[in-house]
NUKOL-815018 format. One line per 10 residues: their letters; for each residue x, z, y of C-alpha. Coordinates in pm, whole numbers. Example, Ala and Ser with C-alpha at 12.3 -4.5 7.8 and 13.67 -1.06 7.14 Angstrom:
as	1230,780,-450; 1367,714,-106
//
This chain:
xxxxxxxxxx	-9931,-9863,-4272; -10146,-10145,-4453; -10073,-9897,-4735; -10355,-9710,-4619; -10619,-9954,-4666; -10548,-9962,-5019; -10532,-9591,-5068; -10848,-9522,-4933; -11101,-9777,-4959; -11446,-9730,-4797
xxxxxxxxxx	-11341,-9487,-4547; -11235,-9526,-4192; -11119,-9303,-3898; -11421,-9358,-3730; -11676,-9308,-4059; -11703,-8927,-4010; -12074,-8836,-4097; -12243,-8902,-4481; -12576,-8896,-4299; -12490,-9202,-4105
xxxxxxxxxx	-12448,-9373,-4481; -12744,-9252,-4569; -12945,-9395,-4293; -12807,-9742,-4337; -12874,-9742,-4674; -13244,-9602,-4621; -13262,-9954,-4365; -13186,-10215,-4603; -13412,-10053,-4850; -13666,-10087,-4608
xxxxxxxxxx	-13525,-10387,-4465; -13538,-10550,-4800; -13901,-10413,-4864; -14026,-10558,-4553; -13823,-10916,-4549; -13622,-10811,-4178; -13427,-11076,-4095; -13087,-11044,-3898; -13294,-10991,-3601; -13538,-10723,-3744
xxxxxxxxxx	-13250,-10539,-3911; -13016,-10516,-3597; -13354,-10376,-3395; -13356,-10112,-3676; -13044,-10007,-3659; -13012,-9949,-3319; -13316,-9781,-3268; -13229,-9582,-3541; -12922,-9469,-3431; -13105,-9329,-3104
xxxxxxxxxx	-13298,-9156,-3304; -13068,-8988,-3475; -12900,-8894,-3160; -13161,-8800,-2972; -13272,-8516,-3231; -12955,-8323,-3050; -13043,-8433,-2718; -13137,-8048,-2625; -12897,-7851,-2898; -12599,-7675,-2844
xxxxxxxxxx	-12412,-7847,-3150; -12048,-7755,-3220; -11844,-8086,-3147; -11759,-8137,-3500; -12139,-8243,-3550; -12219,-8465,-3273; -12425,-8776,-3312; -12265,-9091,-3219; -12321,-9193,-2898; -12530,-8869,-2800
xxxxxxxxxx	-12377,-8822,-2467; -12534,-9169,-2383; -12840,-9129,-2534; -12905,-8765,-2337; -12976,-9030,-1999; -13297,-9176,-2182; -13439,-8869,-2225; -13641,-8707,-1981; -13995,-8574,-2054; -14008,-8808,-2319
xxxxxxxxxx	-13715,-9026,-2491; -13733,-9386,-2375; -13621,-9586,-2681; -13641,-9922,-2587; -13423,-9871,-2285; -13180,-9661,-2501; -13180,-9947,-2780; -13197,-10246,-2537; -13012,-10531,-2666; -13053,-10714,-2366
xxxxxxxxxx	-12844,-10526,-2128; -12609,-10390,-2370; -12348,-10215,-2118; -12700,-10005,-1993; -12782,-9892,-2366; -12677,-9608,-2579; -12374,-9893,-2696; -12247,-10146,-2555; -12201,-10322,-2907; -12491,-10550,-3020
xxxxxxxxxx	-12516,-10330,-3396; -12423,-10014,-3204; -12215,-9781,-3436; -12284,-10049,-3770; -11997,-10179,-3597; -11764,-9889,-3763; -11968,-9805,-4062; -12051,-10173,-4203; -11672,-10235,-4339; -11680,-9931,-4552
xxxxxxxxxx	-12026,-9905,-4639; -12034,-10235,-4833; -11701,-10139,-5030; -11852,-9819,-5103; -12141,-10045,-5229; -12418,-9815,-5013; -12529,-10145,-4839; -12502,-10489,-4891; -12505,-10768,-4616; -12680,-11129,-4677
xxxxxxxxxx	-12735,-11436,-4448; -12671,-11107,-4218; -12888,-10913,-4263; -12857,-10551,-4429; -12998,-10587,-4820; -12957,-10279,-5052; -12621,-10229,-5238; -12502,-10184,-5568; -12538,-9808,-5546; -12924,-9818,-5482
xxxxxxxxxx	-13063,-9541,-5211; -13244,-9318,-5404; -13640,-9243,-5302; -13555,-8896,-5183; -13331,-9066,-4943; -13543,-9339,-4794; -13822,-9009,-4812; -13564,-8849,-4598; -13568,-9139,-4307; -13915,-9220,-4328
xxxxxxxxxx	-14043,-9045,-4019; -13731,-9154,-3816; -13763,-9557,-3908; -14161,-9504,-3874; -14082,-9375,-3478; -13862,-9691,-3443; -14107,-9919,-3411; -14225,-9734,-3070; -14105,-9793,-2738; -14182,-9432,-2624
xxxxxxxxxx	-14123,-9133,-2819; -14264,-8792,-2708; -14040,-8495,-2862; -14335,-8337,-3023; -14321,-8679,-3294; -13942,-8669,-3242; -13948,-8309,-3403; -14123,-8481,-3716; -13806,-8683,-3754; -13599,-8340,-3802
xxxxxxxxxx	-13543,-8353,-4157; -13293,-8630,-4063; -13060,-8469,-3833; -12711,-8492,-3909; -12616,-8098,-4030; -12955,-8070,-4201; -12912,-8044,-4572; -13020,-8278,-4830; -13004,-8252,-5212; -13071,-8577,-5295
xxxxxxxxxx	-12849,-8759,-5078; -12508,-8490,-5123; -12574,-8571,-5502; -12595,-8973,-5450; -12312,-8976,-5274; -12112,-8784,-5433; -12110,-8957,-5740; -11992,-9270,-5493; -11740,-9135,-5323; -11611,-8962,-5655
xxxxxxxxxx	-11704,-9270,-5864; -11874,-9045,-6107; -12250,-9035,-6286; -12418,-8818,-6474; -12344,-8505,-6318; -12025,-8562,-6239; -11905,-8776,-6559; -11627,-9029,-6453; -11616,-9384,-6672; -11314,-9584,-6548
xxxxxxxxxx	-11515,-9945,-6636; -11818,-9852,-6485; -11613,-9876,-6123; -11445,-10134,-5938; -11138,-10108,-5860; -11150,-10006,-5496; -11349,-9667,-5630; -11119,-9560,-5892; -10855,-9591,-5629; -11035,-9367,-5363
xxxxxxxxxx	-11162,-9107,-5677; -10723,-9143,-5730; -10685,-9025,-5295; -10967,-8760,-5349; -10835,-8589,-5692; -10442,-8611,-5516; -10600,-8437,-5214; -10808,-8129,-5435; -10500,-8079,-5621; -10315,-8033,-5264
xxxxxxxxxx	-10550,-7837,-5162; -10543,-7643,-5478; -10154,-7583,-5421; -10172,-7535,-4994; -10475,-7519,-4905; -10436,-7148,-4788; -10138,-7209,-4540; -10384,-7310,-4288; -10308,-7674,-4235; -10566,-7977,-4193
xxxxxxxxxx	-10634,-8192,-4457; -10322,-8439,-4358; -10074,-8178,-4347; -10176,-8016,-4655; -10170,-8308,-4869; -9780,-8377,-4702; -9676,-8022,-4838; -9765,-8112,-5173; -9664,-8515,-5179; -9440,-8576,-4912
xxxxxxxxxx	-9144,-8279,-5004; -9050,-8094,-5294; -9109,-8125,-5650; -9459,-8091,-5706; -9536,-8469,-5707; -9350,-8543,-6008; -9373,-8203,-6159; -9708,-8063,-6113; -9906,-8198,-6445; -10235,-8340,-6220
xxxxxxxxxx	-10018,-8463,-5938; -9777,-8683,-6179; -10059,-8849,-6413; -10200,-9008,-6098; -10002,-9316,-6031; -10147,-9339,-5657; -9939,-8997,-5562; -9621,-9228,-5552; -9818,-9437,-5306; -9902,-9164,-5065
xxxxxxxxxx	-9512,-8997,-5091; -9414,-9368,-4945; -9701,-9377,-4708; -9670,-9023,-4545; -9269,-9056,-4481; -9359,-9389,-4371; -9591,-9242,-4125; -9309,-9031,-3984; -9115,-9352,-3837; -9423,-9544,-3708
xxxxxxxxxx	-9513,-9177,-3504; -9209,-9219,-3349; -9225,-9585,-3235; -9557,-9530,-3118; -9453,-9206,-2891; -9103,-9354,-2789; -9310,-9705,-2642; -9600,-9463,-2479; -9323,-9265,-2316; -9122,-9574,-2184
xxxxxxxxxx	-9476,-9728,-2068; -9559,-9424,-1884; -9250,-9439,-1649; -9339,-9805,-1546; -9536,-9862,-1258; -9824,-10100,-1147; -9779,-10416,-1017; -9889,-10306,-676; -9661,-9951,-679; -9279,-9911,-620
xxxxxxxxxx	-9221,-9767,-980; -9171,-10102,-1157; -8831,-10091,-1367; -8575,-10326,-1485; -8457,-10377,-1792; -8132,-10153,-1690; -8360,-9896,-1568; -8553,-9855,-1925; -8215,-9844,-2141; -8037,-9601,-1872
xxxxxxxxxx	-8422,-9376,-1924; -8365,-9321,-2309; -7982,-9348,-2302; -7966,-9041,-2015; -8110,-8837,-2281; -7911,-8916,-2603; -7662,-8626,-2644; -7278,-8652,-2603; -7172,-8767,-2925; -7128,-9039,-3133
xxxxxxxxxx	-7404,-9210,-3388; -7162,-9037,-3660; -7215,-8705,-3526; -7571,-8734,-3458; -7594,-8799,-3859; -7393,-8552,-3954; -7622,-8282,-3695; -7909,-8417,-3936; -8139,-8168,-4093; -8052,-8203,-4486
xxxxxxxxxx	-8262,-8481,-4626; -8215,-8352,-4993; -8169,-8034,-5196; -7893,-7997,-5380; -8150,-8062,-5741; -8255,-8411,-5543; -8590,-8294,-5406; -8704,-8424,-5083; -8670,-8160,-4806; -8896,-8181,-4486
xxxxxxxxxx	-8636,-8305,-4247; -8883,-8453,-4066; -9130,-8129,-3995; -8797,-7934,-3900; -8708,-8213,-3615; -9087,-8190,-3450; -9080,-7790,-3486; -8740,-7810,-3280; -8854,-8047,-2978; -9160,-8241,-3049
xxxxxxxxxx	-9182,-8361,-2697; -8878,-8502,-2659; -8838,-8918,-2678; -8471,-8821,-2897; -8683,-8632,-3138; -8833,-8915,-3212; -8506,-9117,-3194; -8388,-8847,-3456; -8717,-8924,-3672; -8625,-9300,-3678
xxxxxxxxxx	-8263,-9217,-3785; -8436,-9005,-4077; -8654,-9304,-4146; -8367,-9559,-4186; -8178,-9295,-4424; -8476,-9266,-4621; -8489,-9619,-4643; -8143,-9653,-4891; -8113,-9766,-5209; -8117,-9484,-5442
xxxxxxxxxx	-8229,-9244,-5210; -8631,-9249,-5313; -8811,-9379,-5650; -8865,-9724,-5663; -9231,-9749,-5672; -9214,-9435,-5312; -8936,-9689,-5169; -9205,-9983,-5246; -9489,-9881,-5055; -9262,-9667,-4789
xxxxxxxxxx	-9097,-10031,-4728; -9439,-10221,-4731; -9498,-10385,-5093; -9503,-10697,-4926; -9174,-10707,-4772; -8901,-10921,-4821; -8651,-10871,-4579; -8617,-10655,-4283; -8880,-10666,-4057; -8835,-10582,-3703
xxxxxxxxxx	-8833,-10238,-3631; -8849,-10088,-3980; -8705,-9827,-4151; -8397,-10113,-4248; -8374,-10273,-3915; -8281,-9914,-3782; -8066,-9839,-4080; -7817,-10187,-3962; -7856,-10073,-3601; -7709,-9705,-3761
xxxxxxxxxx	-7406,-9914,-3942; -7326,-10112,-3645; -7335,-9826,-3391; -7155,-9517,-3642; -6870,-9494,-3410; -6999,-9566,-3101; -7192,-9322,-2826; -7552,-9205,-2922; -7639,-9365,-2521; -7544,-9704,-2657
xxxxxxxxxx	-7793,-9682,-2948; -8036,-9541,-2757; -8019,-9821,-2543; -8032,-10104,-2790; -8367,-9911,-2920; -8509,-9995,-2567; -8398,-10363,-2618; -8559,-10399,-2930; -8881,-10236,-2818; -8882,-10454,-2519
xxxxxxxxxx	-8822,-10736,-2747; -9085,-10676,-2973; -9345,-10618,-2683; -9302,-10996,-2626; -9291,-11105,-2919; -9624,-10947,-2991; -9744,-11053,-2652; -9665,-11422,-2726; -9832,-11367,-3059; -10170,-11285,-2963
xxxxxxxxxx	-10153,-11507,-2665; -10481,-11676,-2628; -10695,-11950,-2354; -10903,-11762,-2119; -11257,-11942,-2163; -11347,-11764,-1771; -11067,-11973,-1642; -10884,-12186,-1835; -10548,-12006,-1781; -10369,-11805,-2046
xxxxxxxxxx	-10402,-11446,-2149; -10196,-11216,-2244; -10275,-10913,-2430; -10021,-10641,-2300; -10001,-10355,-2082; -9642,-10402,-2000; -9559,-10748,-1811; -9173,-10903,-1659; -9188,-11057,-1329; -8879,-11148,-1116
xxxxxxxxxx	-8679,-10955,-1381; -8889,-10622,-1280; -9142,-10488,-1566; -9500,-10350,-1464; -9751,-10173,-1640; -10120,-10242,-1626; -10212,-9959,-1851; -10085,-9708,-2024; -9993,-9734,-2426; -10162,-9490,-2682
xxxxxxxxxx	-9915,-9235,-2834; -10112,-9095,-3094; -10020,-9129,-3435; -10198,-9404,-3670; -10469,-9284,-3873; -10401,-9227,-4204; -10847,-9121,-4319; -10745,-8818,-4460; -10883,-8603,-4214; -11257,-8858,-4228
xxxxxxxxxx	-11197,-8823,-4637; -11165,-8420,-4671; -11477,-8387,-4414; -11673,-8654,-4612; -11619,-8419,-4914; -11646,-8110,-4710; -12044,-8217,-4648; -12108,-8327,-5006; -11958,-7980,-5119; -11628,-8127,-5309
xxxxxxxxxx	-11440,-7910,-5082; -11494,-7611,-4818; -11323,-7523,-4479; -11288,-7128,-4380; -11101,-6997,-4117; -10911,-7310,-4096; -10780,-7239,-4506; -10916,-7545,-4696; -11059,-7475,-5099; -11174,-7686,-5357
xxxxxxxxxx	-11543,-7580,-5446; -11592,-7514,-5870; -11789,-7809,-5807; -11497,-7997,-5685; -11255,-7893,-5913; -11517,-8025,-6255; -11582,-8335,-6083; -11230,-8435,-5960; -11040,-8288,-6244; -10795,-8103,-6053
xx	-10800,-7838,-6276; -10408,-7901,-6464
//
C-alpha cells in the first residue's frame, strides 16, 4: 500500500482537524517573530495543544469534533486548568501526551509537505504557504495564555475564537487554496505547485467527481470513491474521471486493498486462538493449519474457482467480486481466503490495464514478493486439483513463515539488558506458539476518509444524512464539472 503515500501527499490517518494546521502554522509565525529555539517552540506547542483541548473540557461535543488528547486534558482541570502540569515535559507519561511534541508528532510529516510549516535546526519556522494575519489574529489569545502556568476559565473563554468547530474565513480560504493547490479564488496553475500538490489536487478532483456520481447511495468517502474507480466503466469512460492519470493509480490501489484486508483479518484471527505463554491455549504448528483447513469447504481449489463470483462482465468491465464475497460472510477467515483467491486472479496478465496492474502489483516490484497477489496466484496453480483444506493449510504456513521472517527482520539489542528483542506478538517455543498480544485486524488506511473531512471543513464538500455532495464551491475549484 506504499501507493498511498504517493496518492495523497500531506495527509495522514491521524491529520483529521484543519484547525490543528492552522495552529502550527500560527506557532512558527510567532516562533519565527520571537527567535524560539527548539526548546521554546516544543513548550509552545504543547501548551498549545492543551489549550486547544481544554476549550471542550466542559462541552458536550459530538465525537467527530474532539480535541486531541481532551480526555487527558479534562484531569488538569478543576476550578481552574493547570497548564504546566498538563504540558509537563518532564514527566511525560503524567501529561496530556506522553510524546515530547505531543500531537506535532502526527501533524509535522504532512504539514511540511503541505508547505503550512517549515522545520529548521528543529525548530518550527514558517512555510512556503505563509499563515495569513487573520490566522495568527485567530491564535493570538490562545499562544498569549501559553505563557501562564495557571489559567482561570474566565481568560480561557477569551481563547474561544480558536476552538476547533468555530468558523474562520480566513483560514477555510488559506487552506483551501493548499489543499486544492489553487490561488486566486480558486485559479489552479500547474507550475506554480510542486509536484506532491498537483498530485493530492489529482486524489481530491477523482474523489468530487465520485462523489458527483455516488455520493447519494449513502456510503463514506472510501466506499464511494470504490463505486466509481474500483468497478465498472466509469474510470475510463466518464470524461473527468479518464483525463486524470492518477484514477488508474487508485483502481490498482483500492483492489489492492482488498487482498491486504484479508491478510490482515486471516493473521488477527489465527493470533486470537493462540494463547499466552502462561495459559494452556498455546498451539502447534498442526493445530493452526488443522484451524483454517477445518473450515475450507469440501471441494477442490478448482471448484472453489469455478464457485467464484464473476470477476468480469461480459463487455470486460470490472465487476465487484470482492463487495459480493464480504456481503455473503464477512466474518468468516474463508471469506477472506476467497478475497485472496480474487486477488491472485486479478493479478494475471491481461486481466487489468497495465498502468492498474502497475500500482495494484507495487511499481516497484520485480518478482513475487511473499504473500502478494502472485505468490497466491502459484499457490492457486500448484493446488487446482487438490482439496481446498490443503491450501488452506499452506496459507497458515506461509503466514507463519512470514511472521518470522519479519520478526528476524526488525530484531534489535535491548539497551535495558543487553539481550535481544524481538518485535512480535506471536513467539515458538518447544515447537508450541504463544501469543503475547493480540494482532490488529483492521484494514490499512487508505486517507480518504481524513481527505473528504479535511474538505468537508473547508466547504469543498458537504455530509447530510450520511449522502456526501460536492458544494458549487467544490465543483469550480476542483473542476469536476465534465
Amino acid at each position: 500500500m506504499r501507493a498511498v503515500d504517493r496518492l495523497v501527499p500531506g495527509v495522514s490517518t491521524v491529520t483529521r482537524y484543519i484547525r490543528y494546521h492552522s495552529m502550527y502554522a500560527a506557532i512558527a509565525a510567532h516562533a519565527e517573530q520571537n527567535a524560539w529555539d527548539i526548546t521554546g517552540c516544543r513548550r509552545s506547542v504543547r501548551r498549545s495543544e492543551v489549550l486547544i483541548a481544554a476549550l471542550q473540557h466542559h462541552a458536550e461535543t459530538p465525537p467527530a469534533w474532539l480535541a486531541h488528547g481532551i480526555d487527558r486534558v479534562r484531569r488538569f482541570c478543576t476550578d481552574e486548568l493547570d497548564l504546566a502540569r498538563a504540558a509537563d515535559e518532564e514527566h511525560l507519561s503524567q501529561s496530556y501526551s506522553p510524546r515530547r511534541w505531543g500531537f506535532w508528532d502526527q501533524y509535522g510529516g504532512p504539514a511540511m509537505l503541505l508547505g503550512t510549516v517549515d522545520v529548521r535546526d528543529g525548530a518550527l519556522r514558517p512555510g512556503r504557504h505563509v499563515c495569513p494575519p487573520a490566522v495568527k489574529d485567530l491564535f493570538a489569545p490562545l499562544l498569549s495564555l501559553a505563557a501562564l502556568d495557571i489559567v482561570s476559565f474566565t481568560d480561557l473563554a477569551t481563547a474561544g475564537q480558536a476552538a476547533l468547530g468555530v468558523p474562520c474565513p480566513a483560514e477555510r480560504e488559506w487552506l483551501t487554496d493548499v489543499l486544492s493547490a489553487t490561488c486566486d479564488g480558486g485559479t489552479h496553475i500547474p507550475e506554480d505547485w510542486e509536484a506532491s500538490d498537483r498530485t493530492r489536487r489529482a486524489t481530491l478532483r477523482i474523489l468530487g467527481r465520485a462523489i458527483d456520481l455516488h455520493g447519494h447511495e449513502g456510503d463514506g468517502y472510501q466506499e464511494t470513491l470504490r463505486s466509481a474507480v474500483a468497478f465498472g466503466e466509469e474510470a475510463t469512460t466518464d470524461p473527468v474521471l479518464a483525463a486524470i492519470p492518477e484514477t488508474a493509480g487508485w483502481r490498482g490501489t483500492l483492489l489492492r486493498h482488498y487482498s491486504v484486508g484479508a491478510w490482515r483479518r486471516l493473521w488477527a484471527a489465527l493470533v486470537a486462538g493462540v494463547g499466552s505463554k502462561d495459559g494452556e491455549a498455546d498451539r502447534s504448528a498442526e493445530d493452526l493449519r488443522d484451524w483454517l483447513a477445518q473450515q475450507a469447504p469440501d471441494a477442490d481449489v478448482r471448484q472453489i474457482l469455478d464457485g467464484l463470483p464473476p470477476l468480469k462482465s461480459s463487455a470486460g468491465q470490472l465487476l465487484p467480486a470482492e463487495r459480493q464475497l464480504l456481503a455473503q460472510g464477512a466474518d468468516a477467515p474463508m471469506t477472506d481466503v476467497l478475497l485472496l483467491m480474487v486477488g491472485a486472479l486479478r493479478s494475471r496478465e491481461g486481466h487489468l490495464p497495465g498502468d492498474v496492474r502497475a500500482v495494484f502489483l507495487g511499481r516497484q516490484r520485480r518478482w513475487a514478493e511473499f504473500l502478494d497477489p502472485t505468490w497466491v496466484d502459484g499457490l492457486i496453480n500448484d493446488y487446482i486439483d487438490r482439496p481446498a483444506r490443503d491450501l488452506a493449510a499452506r496459507l497458515v504456513d506461509d503466514m507463519l513463515a512470514q511472521s518470522r521472517r519479519v520478526a528476524l527482520a526488525k530484531l534489535r539489542t535491548d539497551p535495558a539488558t543487553g539481550g535481544l528483542k524481538i518485535f512480535s506478538r506471536l513467539h515458538l517455543r518447544n515447537e508450541r506458539y504463544f501469543k503475547t498480544g493480540d494482532e490488529g485486524d483492521s484494514d490499512i488506511g487508505t486517507r480518504i476518509p481524513q481527505l473528504g473531512f479535511l474538505a468537508e471543513q473547508v466547504g469543498l464538500f458537504a455530509a447530510v444524512d450520511n449522502c456526501r455532495t460536492v458544494t458549487a464551491e467544490g465543483r469550480r475549484i476542483l473542476e469536476t464539472n465534465p
